[in-house]
mmCIF file of the C-alpha atoms, coordinates in Angstrom:
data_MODEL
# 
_entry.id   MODEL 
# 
loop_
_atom_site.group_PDB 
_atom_site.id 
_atom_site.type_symbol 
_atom_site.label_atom_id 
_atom_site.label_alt_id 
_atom_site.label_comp_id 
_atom_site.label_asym_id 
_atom_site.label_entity_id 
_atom_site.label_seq_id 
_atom_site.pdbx_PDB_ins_code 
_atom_site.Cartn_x 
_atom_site.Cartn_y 
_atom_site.Cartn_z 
_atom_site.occupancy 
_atom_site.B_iso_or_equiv 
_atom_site.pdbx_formal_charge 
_atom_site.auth_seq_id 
_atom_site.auth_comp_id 
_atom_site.auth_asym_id 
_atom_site.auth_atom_id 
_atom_site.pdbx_PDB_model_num 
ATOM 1  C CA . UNK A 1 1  ? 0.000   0.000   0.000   1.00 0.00 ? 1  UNK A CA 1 
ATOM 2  C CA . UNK A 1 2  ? 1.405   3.390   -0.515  1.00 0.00 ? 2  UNK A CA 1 
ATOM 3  C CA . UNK A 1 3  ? 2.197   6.027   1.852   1.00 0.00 ? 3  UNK A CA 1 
ATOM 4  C CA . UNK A 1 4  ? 2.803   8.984   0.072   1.00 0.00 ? 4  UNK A CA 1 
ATOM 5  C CA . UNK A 1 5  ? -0.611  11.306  -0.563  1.00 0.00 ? 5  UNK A CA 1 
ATOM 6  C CA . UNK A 1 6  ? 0.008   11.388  -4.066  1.00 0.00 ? 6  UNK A CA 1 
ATOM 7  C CA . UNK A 1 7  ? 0.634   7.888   -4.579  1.00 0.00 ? 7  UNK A CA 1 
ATOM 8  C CA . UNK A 1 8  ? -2.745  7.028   -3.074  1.00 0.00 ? 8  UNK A CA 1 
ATOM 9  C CA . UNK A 1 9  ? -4.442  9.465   -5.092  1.00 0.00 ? 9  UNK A CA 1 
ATOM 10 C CA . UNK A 1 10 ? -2.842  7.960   -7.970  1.00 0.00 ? 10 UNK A CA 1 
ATOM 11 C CA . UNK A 1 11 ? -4.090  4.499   -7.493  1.00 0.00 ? 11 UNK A CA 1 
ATOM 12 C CA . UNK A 1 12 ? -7.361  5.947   -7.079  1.00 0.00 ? 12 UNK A CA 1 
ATOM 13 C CA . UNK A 1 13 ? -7.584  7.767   -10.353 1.00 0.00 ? 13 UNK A CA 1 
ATOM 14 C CA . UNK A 1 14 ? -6.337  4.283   -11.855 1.00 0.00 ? 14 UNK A CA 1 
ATOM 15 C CA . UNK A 1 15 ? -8.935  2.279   -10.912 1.00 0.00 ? 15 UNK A CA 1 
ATOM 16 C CA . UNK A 1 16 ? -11.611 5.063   -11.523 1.00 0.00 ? 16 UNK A CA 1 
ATOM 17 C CA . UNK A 1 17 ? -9.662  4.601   -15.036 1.00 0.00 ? 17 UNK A CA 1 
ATOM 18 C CA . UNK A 1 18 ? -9.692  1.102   -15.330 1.00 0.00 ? 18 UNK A CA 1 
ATOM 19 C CA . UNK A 1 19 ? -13.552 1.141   -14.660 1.00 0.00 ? 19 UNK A CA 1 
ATOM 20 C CA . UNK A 1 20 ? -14.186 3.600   -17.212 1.00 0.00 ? 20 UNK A CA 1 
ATOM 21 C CA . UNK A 1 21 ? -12.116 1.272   -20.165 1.00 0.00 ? 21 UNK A CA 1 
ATOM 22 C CA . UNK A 1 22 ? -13.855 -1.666  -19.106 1.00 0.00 ? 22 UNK A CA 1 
ATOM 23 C CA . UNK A 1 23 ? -16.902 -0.166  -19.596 1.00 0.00 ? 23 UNK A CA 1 
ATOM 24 C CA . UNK A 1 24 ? -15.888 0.735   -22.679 1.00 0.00 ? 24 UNK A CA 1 
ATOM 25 C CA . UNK A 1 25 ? -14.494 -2.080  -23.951 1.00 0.00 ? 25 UNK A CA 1 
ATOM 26 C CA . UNK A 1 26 ? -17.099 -4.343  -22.842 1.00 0.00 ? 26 UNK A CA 1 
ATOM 27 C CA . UNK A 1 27 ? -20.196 -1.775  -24.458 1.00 0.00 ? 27 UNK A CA 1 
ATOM 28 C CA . UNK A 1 28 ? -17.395 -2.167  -27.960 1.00 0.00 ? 28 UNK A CA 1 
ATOM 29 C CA . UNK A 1 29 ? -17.429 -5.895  -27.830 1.00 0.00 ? 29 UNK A CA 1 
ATOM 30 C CA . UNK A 1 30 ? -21.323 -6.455  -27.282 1.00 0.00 ? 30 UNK A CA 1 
ATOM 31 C CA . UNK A 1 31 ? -21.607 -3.504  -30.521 1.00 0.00 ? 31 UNK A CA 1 
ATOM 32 C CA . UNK A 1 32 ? -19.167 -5.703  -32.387 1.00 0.00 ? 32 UNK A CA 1 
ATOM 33 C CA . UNK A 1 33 ? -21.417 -9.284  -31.590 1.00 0.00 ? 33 UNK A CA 1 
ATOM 34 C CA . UNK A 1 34 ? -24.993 -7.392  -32.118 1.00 0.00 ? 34 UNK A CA 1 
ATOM 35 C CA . UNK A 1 35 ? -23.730 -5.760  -35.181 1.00 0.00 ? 35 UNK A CA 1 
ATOM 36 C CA . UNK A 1 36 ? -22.025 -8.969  -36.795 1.00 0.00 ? 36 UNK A CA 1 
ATOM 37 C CA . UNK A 1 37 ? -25.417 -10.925 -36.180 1.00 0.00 ? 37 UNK A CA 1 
ATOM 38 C CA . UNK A 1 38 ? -27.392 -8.579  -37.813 1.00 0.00 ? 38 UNK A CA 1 
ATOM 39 C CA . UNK A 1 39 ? -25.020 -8.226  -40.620 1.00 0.00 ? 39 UNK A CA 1 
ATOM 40 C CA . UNK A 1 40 ? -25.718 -12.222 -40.856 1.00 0.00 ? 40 UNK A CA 1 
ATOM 41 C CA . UNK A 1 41 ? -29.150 -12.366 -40.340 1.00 0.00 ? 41 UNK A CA 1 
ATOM 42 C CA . UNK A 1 42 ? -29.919 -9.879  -42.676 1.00 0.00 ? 42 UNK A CA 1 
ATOM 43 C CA . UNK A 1 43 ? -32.087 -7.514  -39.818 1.00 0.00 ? 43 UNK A CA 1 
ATOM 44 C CA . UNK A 1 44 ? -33.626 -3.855  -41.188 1.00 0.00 ? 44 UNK A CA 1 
ATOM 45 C CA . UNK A 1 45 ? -31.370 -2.292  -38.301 1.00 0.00 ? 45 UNK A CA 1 
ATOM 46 C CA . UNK A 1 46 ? -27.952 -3.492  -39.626 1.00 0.00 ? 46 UNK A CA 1 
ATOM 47 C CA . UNK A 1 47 ? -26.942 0.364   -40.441 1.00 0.00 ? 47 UNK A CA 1 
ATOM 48 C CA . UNK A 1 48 ? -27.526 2.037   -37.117 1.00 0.00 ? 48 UNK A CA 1 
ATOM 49 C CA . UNK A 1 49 ? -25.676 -0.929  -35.304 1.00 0.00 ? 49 UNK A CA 1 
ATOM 50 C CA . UNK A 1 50 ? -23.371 -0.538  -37.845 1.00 0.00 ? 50 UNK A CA 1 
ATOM 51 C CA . UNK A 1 51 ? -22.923 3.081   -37.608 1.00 0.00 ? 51 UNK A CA 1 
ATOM 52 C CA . UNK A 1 52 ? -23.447 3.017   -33.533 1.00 0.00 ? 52 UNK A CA 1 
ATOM 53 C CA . UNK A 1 53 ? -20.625 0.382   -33.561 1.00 0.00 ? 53 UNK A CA 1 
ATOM 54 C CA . UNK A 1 54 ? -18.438 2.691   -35.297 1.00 0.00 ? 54 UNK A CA 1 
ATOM 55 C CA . UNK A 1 55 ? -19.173 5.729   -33.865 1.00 0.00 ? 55 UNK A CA 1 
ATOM 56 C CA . UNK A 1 56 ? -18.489 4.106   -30.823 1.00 0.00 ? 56 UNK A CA 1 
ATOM 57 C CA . UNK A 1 57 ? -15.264 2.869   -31.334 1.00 0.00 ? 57 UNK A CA 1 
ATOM 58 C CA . UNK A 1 58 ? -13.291 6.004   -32.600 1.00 0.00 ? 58 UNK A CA 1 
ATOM 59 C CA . UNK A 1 59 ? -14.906 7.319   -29.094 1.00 0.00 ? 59 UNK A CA 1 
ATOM 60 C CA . UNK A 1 60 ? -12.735 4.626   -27.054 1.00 0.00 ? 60 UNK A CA 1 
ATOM 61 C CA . UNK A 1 61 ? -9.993  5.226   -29.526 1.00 0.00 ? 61 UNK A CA 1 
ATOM 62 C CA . UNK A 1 62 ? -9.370  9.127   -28.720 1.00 0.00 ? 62 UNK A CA 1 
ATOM 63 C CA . UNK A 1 63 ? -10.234 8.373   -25.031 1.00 0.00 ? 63 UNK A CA 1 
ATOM 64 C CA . UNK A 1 64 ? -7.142  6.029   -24.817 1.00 0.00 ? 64 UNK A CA 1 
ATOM 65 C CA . UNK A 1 65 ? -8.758  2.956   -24.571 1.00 0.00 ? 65 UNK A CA 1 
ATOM 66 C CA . UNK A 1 66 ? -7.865  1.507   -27.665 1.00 0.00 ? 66 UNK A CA 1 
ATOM 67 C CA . UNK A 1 67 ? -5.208  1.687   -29.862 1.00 0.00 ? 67 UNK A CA 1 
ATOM 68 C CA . UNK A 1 68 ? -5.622  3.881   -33.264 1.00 0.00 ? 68 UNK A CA 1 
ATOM 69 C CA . UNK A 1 69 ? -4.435  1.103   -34.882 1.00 0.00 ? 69 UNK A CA 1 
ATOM 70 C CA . UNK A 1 70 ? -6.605  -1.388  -33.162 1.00 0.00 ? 70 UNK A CA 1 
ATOM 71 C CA . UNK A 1 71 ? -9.961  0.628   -33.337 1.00 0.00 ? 71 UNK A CA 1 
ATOM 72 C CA . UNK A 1 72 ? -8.672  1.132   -37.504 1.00 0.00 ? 72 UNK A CA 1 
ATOM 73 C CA . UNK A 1 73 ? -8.115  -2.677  -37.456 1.00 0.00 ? 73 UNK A CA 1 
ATOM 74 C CA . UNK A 1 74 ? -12.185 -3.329  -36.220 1.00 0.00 ? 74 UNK A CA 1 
ATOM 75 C CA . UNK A 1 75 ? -13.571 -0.798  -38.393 1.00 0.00 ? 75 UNK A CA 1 
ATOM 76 C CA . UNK A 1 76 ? -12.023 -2.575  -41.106 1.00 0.00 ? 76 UNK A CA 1 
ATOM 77 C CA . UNK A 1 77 ? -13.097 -5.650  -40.337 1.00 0.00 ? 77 UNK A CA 1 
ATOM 78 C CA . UNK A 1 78 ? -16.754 -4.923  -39.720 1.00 0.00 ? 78 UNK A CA 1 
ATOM 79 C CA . UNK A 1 79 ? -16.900 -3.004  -42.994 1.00 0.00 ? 79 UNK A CA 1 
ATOM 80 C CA . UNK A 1 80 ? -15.635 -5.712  -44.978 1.00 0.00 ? 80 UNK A CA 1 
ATOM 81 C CA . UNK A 1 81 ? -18.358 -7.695  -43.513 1.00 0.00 ? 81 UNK A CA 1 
ATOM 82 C CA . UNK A 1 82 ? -20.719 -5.302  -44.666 1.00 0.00 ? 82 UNK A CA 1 
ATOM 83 C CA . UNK A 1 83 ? -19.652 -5.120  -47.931 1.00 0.00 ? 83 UNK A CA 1 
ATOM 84 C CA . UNK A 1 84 ? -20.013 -8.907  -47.916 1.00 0.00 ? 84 UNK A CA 1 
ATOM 85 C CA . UNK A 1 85 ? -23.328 -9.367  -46.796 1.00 0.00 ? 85 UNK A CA 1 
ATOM 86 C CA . UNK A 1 86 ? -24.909 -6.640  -49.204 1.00 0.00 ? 86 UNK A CA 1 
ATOM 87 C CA . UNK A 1 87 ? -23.402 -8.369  -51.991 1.00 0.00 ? 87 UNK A CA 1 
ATOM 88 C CA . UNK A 1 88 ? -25.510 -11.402 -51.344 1.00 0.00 ? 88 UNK A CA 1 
# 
């Protein structure tokens, strides 16, 4: 445990932090699943997942919680998939 004021202040901003990417990543991941069925299934409300899911992402990327090149990495992917579908 620390001693030193600033030190304890510091491990609670990082937990406070940690919270706030989990959230993040967790609300990103269920986008991603939601999105990816719909893109399957075919659903009328592929596009606003789709564009919620991306929106969504470049949030978490300028907050810090993902990488640029990670959030660039899922865009692509989920785009491709989109292209995919709507060719069938």
């Amino acid at each position: 445990m620390a001693n030193i004021k600033s030190a304890k202040k510091r491990i609670k901003i990082t937990e406070r932090n940690n919270l706030r990417n989990k959230a993040a990543r967790s609300e990103v991941k269920t986008l991603r699943k939601q999105t990816e069925d719909a893109l399957l299934k075919g659903s009328e409300g592929k596009d606003t997942l789709l564009k919620k899911f991306l929106a969504r992402i470049d949030s978490a990327a300028s907050k810090g919680v993902f990488h640029r090149n990670k959030a660039a990495r899922l865009k692509s992917n989920i785009i491709s998939k989109a292209r995919k579908s709507a060719k069938k």
